[in-house]
Jmol script that loads the backbone (N, CA, C; Angstrom):
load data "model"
ATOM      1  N   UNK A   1      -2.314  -8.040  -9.987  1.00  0.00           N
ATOM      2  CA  UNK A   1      -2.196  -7.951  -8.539  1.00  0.00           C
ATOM      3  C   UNK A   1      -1.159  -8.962  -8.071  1.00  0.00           C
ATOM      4  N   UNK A   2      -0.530  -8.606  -6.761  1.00  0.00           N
ATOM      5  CA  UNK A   2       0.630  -9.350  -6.472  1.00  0.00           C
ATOM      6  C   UNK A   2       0.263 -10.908  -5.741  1.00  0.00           C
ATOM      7  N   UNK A   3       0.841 -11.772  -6.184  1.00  0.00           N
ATOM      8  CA  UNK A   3       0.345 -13.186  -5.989  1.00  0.00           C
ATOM      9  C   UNK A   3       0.729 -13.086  -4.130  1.00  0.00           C
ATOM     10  N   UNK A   4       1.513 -12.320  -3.715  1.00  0.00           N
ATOM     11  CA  UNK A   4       2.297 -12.558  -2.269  1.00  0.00           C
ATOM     12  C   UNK A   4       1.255 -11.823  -1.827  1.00  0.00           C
ATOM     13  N   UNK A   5       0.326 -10.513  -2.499  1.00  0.00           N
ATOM     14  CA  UNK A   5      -0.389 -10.083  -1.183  1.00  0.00           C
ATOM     15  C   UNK A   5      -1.598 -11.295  -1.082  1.00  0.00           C
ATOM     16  N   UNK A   6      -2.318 -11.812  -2.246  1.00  0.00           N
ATOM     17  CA  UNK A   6      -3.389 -12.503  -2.427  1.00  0.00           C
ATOM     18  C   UNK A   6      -2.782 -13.888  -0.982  1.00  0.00           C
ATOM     19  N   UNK A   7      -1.567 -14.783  -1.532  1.00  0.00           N
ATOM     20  CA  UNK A   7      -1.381 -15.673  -0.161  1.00  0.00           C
ATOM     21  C   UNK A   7      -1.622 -14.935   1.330  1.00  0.00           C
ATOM     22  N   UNK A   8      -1.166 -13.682   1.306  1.00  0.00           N
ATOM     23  CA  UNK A   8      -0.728 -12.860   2.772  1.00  0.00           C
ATOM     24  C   UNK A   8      -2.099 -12.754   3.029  1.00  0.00           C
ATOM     25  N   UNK A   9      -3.107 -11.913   2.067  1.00  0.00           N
ATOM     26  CA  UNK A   9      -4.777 -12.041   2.310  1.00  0.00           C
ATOM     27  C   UNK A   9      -5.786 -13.593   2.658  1.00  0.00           C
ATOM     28  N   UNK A  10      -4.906 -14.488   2.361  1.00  0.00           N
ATOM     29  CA  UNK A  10      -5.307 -15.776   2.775  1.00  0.00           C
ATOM     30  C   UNK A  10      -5.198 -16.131   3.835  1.00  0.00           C
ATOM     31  N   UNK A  11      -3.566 -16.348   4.484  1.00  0.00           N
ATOM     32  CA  UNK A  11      -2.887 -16.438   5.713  1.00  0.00           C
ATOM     33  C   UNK A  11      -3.663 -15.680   6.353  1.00  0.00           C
ATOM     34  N   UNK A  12      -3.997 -14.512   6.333  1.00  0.00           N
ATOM     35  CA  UNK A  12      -4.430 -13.831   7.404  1.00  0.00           C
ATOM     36  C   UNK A  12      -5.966 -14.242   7.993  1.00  0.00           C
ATOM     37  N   UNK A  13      -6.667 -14.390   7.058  1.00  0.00           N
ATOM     38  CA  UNK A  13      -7.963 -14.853   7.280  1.00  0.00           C
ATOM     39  C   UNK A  13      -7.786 -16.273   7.944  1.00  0.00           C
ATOM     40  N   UNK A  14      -6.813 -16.996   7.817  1.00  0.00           N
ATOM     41  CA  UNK A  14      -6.922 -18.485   8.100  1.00  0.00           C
ATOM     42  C   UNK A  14      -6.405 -18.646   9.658  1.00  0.00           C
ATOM     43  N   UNK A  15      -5.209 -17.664  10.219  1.00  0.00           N
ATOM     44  CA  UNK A  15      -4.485 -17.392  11.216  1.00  0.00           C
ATOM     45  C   UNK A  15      -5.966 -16.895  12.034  1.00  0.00           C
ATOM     46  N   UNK A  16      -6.969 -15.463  11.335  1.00  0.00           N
ATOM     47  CA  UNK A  16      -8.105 -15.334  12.373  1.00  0.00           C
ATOM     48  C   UNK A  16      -9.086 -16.426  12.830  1.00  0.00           C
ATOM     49  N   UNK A  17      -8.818 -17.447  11.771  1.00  0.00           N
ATOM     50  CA  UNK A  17      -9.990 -18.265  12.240  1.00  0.00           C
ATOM     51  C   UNK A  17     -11.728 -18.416  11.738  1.00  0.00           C
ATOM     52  N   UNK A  18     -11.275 -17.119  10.462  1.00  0.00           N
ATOM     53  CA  UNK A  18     -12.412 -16.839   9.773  1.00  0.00           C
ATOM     54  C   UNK A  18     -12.636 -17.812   8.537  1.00  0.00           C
ATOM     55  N   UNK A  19     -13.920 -17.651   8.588  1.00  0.00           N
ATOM     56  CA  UNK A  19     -14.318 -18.501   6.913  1.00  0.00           C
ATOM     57  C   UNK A  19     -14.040 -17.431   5.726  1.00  0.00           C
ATOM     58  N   UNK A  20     -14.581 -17.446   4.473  1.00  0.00           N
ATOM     59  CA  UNK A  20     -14.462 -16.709   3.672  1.00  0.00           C
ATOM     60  C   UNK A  20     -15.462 -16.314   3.452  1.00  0.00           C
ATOM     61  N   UNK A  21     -16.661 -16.631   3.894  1.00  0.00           N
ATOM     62  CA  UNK A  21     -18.061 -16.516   4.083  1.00  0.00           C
ATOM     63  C   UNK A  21     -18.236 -15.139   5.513  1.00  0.00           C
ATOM     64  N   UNK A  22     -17.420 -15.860   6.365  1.00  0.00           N
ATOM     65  CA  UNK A  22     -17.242 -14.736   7.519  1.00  0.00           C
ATOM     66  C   UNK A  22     -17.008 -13.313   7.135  1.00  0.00           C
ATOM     67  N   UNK A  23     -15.200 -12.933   6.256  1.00  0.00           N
ATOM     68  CA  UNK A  23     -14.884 -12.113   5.993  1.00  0.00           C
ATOM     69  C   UNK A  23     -15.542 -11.432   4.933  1.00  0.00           C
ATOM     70  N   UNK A  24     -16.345 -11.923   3.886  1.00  0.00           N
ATOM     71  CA  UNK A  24     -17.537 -11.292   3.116  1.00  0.00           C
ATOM     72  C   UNK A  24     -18.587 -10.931   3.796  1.00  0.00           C
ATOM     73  N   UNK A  25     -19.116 -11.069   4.935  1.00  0.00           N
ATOM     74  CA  UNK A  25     -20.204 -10.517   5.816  1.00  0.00           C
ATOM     75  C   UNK A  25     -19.630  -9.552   6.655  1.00  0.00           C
ATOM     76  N   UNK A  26     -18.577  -9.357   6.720  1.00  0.00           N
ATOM     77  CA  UNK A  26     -18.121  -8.304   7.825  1.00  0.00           C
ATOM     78  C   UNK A  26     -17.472  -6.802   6.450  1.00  0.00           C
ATOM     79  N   UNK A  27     -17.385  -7.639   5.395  1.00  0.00           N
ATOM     80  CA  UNK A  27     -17.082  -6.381   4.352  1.00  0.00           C
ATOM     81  C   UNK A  27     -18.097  -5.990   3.436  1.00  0.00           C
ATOM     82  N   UNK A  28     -19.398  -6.497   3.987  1.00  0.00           N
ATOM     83  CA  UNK A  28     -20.197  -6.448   3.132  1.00  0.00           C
ATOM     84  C   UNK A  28     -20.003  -6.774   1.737  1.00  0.00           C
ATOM     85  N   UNK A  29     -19.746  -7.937   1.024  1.00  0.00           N
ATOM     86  CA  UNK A  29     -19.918  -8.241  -0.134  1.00  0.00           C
ATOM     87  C   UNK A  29     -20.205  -9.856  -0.398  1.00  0.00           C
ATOM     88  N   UNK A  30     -20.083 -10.497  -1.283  1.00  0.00           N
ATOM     89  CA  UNK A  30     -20.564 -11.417  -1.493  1.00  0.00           C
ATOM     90  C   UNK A  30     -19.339 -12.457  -1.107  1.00  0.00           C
ATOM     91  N   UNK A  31     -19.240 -13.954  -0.971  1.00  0.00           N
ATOM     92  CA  UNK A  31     -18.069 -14.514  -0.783  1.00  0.00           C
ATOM     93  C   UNK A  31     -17.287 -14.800  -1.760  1.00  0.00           C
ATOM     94  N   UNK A  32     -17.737 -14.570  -3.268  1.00  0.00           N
ATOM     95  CA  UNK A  32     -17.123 -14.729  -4.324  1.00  0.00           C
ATOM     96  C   UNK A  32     -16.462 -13.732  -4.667  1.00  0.00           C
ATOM     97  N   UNK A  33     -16.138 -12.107  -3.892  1.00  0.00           N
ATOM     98  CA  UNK A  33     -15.570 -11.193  -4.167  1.00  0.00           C
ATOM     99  C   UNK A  33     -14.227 -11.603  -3.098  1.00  0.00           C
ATOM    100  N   UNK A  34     -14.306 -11.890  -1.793  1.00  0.00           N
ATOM    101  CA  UNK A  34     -13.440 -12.443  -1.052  1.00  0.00           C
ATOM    102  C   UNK A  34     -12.607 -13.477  -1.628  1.00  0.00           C
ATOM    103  N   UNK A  35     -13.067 -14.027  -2.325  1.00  0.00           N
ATOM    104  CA  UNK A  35     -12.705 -15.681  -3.200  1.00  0.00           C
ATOM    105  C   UNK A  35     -11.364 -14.929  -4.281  1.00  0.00           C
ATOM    106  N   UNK A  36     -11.979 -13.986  -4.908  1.00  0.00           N
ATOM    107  CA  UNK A  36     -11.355 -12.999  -5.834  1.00  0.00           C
ATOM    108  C   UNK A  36     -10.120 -12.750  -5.486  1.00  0.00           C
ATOM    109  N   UNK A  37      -9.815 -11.361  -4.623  1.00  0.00           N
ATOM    110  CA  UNK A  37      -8.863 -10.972  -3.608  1.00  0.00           C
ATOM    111  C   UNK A  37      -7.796 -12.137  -3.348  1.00  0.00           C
ATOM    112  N   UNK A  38      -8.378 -13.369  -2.585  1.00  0.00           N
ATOM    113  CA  UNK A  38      -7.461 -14.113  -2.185  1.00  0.00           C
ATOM    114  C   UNK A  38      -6.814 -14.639  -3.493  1.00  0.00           C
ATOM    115  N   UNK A  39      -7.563 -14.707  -4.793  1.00  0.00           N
ATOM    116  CA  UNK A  39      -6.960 -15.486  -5.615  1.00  0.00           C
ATOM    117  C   UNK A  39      -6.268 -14.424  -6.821  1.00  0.00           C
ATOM    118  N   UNK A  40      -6.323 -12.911  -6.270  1.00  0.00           N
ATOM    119  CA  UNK A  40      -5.490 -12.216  -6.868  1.00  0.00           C
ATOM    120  C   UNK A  40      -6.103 -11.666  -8.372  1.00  0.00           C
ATOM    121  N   UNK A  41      -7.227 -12.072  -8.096  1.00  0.00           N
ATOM    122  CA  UNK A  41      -8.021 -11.283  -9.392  1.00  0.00           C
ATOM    123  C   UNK A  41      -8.921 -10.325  -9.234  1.00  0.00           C
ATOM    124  N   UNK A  42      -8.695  -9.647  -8.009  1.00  0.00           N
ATOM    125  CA  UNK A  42      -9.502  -7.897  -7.998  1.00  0.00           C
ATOM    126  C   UNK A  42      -8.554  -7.772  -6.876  1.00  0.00           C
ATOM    127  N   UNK A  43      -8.428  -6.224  -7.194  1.00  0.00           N
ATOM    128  CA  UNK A  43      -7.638  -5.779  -5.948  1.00  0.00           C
ATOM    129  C   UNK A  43      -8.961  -4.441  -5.337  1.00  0.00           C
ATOM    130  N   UNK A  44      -8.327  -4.652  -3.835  1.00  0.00           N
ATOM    131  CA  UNK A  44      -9.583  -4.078  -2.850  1.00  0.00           C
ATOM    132  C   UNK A  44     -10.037  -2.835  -2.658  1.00  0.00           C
ATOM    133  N   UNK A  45     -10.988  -2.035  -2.662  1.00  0.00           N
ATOM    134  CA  UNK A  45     -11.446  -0.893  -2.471  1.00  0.00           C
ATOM    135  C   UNK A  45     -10.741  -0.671  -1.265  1.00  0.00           C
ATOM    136  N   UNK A  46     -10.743   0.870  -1.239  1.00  0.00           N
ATOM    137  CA  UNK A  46     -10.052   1.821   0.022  1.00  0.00           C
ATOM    138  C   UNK A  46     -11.181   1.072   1.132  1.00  0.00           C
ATOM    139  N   UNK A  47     -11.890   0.929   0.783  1.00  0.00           N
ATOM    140  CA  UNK A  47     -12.900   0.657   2.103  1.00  0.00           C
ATOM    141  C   UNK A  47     -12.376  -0.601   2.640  1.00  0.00           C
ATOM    142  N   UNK A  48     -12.499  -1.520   1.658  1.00  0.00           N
ATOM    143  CA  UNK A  48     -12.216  -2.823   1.835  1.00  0.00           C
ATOM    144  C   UNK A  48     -10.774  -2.939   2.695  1.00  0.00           C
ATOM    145  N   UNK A  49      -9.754  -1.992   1.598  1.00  0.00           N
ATOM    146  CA  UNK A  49      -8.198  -2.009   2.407  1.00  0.00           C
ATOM    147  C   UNK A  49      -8.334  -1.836   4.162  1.00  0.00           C
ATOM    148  N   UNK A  50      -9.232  -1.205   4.667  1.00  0.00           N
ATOM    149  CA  UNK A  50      -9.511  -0.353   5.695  1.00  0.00           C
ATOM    150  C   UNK A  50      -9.525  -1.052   6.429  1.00  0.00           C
ATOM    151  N   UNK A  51     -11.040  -1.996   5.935  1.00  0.00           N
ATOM    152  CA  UNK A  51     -11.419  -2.935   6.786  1.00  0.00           C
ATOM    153  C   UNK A  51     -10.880  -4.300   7.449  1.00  0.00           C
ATOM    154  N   UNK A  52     -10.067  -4.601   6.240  1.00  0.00           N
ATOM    155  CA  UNK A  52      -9.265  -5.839   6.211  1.00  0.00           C
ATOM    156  C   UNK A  52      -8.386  -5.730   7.308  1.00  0.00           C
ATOM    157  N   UNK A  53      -7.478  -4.421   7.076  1.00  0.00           N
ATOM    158  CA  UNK A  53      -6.343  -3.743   8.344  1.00  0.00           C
ATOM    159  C   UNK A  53      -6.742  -4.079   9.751  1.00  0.00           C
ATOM    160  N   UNK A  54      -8.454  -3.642   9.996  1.00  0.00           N
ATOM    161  CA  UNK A  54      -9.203  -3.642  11.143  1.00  0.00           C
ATOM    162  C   UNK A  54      -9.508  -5.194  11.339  1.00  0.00           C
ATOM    163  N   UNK A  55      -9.912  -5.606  10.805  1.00  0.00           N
ATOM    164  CA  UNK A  55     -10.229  -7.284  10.675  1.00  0.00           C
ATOM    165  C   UNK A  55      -9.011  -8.577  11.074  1.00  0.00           C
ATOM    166  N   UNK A  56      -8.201  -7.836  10.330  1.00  0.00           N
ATOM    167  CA  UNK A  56      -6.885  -8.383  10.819  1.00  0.00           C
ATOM    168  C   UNK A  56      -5.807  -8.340  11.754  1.00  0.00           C
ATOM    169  N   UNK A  57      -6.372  -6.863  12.004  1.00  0.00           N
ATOM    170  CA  UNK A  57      -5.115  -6.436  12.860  1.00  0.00           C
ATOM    171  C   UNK A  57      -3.350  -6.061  12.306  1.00  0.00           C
ATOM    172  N   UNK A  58      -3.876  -5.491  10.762  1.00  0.00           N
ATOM    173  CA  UNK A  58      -2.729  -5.348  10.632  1.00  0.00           C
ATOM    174  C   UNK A  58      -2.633  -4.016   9.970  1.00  0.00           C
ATOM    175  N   UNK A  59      -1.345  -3.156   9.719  1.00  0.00           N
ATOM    176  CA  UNK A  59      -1.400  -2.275   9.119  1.00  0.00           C
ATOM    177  C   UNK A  59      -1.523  -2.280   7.484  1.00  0.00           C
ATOM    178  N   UNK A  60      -2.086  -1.192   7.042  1.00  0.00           N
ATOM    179  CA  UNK A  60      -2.145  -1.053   5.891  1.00  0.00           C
ATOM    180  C   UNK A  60      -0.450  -1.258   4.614  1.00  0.00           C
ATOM    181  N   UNK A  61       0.193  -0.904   5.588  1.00  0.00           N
ATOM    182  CA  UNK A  61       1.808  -1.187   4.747  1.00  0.00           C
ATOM    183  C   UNK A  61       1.837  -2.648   4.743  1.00  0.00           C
ATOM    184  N   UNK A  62       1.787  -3.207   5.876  1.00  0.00           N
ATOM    185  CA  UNK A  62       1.908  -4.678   6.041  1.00  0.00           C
ATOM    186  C   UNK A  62       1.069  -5.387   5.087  1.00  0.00           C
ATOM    187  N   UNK A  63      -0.097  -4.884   4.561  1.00  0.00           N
ATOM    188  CA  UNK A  63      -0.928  -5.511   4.139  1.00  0.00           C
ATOM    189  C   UNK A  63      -0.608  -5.531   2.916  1.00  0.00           C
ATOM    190  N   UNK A  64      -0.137  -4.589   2.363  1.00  0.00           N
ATOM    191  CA  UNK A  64       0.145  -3.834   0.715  1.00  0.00           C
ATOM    192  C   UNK A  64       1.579  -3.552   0.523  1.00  0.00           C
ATOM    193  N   UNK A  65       2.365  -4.661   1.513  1.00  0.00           N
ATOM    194  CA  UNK A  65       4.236  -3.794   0.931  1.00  0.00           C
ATOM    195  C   UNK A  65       4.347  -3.939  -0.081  1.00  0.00           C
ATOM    196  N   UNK A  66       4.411  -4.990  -1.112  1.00  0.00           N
ATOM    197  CA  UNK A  66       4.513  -5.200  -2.260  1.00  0.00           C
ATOM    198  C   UNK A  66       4.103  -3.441  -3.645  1.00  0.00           C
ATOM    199  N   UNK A  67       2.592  -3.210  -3.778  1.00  0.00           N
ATOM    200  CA  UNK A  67       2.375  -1.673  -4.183  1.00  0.00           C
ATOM    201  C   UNK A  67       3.110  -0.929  -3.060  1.00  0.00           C
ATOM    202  N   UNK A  68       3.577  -0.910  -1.820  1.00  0.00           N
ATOM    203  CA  UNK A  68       3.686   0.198  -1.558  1.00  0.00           C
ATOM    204  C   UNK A  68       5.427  -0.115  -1.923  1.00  0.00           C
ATOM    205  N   UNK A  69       5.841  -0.577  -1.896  1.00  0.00           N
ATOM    206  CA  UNK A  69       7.547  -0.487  -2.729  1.00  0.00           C
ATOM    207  C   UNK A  69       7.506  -0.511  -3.982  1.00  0.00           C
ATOM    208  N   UNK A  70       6.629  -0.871  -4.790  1.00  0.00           N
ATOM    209  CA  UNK A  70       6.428  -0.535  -5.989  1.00  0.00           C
ATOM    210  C   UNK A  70       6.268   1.009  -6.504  1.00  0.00           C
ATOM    211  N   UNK A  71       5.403   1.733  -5.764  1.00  0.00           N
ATOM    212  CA  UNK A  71       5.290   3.491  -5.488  1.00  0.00           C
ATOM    213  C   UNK A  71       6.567   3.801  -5.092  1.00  0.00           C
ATOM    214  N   UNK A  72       6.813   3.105  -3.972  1.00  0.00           N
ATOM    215  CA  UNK A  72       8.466   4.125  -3.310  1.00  0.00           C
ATOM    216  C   UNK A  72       8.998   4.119  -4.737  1.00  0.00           C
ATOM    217  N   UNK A  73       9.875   2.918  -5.027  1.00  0.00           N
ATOM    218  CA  UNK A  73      10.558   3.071  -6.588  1.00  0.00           C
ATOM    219  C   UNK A  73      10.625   3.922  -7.613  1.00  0.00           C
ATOM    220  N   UNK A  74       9.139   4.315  -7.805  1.00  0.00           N
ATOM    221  CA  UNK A  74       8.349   4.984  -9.148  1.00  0.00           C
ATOM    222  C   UNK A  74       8.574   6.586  -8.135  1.00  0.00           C
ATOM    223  N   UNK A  75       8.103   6.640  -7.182  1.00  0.00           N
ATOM    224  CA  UNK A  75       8.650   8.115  -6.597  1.00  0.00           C
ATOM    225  C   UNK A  75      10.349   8.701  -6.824  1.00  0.00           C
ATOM    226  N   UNK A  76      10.808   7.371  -6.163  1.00  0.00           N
ATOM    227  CA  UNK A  76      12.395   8.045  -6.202  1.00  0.00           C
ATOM    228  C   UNK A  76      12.661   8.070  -7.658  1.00  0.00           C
ATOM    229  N   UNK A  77      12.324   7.542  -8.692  1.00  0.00           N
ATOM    230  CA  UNK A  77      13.059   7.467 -10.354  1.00  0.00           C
ATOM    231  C   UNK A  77      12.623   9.041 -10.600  1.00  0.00           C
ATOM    232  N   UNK A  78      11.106   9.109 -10.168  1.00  0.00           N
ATOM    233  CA  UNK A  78      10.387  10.172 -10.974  1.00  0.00           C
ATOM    234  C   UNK A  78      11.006  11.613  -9.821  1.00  0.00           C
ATOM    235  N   UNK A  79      11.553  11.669  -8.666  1.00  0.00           N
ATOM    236  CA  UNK A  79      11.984  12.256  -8.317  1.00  0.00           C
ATOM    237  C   UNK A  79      13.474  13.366  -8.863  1.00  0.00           C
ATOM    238  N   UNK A  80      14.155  11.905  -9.394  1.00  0.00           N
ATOM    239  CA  UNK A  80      15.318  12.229  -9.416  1.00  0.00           C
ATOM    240  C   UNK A  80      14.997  13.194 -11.619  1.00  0.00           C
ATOM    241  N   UNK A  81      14.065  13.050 -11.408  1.00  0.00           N
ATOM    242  CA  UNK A  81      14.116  14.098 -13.279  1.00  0.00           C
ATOM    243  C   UNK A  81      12.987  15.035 -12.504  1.00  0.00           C
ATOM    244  N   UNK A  82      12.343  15.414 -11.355  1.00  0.00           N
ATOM    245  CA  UNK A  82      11.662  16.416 -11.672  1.00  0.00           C
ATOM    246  C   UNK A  82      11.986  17.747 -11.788  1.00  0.00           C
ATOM    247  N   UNK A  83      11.749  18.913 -12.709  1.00  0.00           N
ATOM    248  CA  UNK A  83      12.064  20.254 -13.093  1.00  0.00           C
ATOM    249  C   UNK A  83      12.741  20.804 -11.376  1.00  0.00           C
ATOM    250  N   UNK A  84      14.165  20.862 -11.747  1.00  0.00           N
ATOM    251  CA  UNK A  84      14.865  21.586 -10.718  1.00  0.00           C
ATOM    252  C   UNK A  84      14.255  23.383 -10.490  1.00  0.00           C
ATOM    253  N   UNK A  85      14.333  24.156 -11.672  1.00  0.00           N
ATOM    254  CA  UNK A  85      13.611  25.189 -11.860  1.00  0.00           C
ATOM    255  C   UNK A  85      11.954  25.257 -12.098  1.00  0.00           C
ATOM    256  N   UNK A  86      11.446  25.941 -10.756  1.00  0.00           N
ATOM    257  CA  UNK A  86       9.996  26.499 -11.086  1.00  0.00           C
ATOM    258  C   UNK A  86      10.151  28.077 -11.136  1.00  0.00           C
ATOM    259  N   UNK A  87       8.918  28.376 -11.487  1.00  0.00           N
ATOM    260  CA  UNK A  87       8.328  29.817 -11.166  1.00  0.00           C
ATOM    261  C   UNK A  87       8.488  30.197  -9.535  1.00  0.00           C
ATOM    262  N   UNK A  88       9.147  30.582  -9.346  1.00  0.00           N
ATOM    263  CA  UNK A  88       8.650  30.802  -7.934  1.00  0.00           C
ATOM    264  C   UNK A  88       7.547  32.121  -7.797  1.00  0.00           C
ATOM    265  N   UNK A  89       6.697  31.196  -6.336  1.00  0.00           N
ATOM    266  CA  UNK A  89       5.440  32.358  -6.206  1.00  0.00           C
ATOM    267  C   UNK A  89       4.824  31.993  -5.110  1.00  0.00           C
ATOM    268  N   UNK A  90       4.209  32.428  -4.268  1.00  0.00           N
ATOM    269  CA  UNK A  90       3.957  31.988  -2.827  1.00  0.00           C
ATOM    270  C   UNK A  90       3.469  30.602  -2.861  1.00  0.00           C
ATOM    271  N   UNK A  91       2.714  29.774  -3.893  1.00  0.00           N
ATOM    272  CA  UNK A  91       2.166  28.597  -3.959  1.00  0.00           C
ATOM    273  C   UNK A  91       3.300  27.810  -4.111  1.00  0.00           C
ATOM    274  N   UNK A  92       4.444  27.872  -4.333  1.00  0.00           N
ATOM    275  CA  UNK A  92       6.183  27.109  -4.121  1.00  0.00           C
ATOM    276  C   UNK A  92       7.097  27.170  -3.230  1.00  0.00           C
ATOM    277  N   UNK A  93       6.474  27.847  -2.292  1.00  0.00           N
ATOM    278  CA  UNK A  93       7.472  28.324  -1.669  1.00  0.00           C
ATOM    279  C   UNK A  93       7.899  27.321  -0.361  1.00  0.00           C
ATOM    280  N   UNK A  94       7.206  26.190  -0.480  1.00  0.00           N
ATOM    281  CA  UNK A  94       7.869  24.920   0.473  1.00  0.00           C
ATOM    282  C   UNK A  94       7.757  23.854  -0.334  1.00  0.00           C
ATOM    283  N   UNK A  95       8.018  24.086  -1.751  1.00  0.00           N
ATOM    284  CA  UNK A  95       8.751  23.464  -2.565  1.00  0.00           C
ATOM    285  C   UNK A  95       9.770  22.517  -2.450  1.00  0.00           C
ATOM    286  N   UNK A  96      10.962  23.493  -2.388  1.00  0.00           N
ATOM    287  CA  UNK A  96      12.236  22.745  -2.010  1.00  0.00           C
ATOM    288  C   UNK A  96      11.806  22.266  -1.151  1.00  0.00           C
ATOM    289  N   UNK A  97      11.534  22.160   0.260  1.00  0.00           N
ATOM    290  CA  UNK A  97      11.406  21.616   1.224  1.00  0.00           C
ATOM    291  C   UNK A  97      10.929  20.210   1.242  1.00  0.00           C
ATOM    292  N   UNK A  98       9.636  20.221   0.796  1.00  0.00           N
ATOM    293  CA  UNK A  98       8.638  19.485   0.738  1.00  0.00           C
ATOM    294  C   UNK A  98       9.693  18.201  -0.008  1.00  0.00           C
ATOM    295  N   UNK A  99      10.058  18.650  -1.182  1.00  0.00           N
ATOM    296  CA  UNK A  99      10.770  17.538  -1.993  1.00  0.00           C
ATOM    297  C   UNK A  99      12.003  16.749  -1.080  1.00  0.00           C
ATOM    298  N   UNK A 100      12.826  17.999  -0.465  1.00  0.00           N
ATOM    299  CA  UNK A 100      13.816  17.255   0.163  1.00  0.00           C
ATOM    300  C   UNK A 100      13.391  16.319   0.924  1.00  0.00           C
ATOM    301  N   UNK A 101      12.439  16.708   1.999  1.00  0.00           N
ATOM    302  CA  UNK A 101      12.025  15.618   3.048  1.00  0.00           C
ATOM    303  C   UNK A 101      11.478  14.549   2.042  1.00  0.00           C
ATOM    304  N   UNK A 102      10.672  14.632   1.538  1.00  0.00           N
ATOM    305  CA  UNK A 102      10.215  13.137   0.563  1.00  0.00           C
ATOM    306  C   UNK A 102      11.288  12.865   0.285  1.00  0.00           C
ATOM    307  N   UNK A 103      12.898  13.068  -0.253  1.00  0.00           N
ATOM    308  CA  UNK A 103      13.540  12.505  -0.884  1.00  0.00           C
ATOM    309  C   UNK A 103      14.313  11.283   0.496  1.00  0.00           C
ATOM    310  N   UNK A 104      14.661  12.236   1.714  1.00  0.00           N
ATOM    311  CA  UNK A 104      14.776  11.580   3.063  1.00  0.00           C
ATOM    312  C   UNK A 104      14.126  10.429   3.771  1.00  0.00           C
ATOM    313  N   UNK A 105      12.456  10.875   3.293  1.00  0.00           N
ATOM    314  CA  UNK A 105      11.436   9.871   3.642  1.00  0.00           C
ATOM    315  C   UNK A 105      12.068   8.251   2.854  1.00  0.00           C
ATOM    316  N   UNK A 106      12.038   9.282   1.684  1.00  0.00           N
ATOM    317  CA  UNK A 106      12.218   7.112   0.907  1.00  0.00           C
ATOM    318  C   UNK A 106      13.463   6.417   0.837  1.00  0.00           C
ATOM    319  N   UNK A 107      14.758   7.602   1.102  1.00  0.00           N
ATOM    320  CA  UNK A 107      16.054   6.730   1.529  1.00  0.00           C
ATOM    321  C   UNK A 107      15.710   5.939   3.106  1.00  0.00           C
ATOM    322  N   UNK A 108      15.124   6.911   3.582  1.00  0.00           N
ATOM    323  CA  UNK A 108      14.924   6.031   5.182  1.00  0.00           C
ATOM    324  C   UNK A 108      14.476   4.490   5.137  1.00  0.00           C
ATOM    325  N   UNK A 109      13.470   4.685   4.461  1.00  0.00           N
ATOM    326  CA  UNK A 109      12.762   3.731   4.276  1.00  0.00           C
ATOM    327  C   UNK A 109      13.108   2.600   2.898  1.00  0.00           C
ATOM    328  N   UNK A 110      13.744   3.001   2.244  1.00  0.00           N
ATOM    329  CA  UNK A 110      14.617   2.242   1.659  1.00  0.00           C
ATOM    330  C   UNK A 110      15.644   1.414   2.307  1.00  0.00           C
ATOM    331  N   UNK A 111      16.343   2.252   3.445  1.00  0.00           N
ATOM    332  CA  UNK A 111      17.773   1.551   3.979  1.00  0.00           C
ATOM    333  C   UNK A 111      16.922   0.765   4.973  1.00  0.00           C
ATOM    334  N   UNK A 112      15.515   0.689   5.688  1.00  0.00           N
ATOM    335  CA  UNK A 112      15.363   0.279   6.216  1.00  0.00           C
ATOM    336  C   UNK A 112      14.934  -1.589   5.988  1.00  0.00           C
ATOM    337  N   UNK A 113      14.105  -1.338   4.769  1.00  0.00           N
ATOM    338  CA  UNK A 113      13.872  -2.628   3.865  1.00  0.00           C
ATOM    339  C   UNK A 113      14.683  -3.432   3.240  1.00  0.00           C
ATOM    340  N   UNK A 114      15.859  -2.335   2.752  1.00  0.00           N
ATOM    341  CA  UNK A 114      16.880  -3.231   1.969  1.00  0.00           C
ATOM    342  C   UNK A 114      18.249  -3.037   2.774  1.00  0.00           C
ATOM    343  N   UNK A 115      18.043  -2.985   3.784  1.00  0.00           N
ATOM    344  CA  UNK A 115      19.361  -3.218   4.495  1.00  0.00           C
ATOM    345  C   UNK A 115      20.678  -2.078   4.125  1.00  0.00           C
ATOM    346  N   UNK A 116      19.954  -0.832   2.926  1.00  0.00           N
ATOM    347  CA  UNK A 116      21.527  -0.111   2.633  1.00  0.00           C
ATOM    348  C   UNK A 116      21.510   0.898   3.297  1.00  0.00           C
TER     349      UNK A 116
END
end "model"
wireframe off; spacefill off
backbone 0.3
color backbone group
């Protein structure tokens, strides 16, 4: 797990004003699972991601850029080899489409992060 989200999961709790005792009672778990997280040795259930967002006030990208540019990356590589030729058959048939816009989605959002 990424050492920058575990600080960012710290900062944030410390900026609310919460204990770590606090934020384990509002996620239901123990404070030694909170303890975890911050110190980058479990990463958080969808629930947990959810809650934290809500708790914090922040978005889920904000919370997770680190995996989520890690995915963009692994999308665009695995993009650029997937089978140009399918079967076509009504279950493909927004195929092309579908791919182009994803391919749009992650230059956008690429030029937007890295400045190109």
């Amino acid at each position: 797990m990424s050492t920058e989200f575990s600080l960012d999961l710290r900062l944030a709790r410390r900026k609310s004003g919460l204990t770590q005792k606090d934020v384990a009672h509002l996620l239901g778990v123990y404070q030694s699972v909170v303890s975890d997280l911050e110190r980058g040795r479990t990463i958080p259930t969808l629930t947990q991601i959810v809650t934290l967002s809500l708790l914090y006030d922040r978005s889920f990208e904000s919370l997770f850029s680190w995996i989520m540019s890690d995915v963009r990356k692994q999308l665009t590589d695995r993009l650029r080899t997937i089978p140009e030729k399918v079967r076509s058959y009504a279950g493909t048939f927004n195929r092309d489409a579908t791919l182009s816009r994803l391919r749009q989605r992650l230059a956008a959002v690429k030029s937007k992060y890295d400045g190109s």
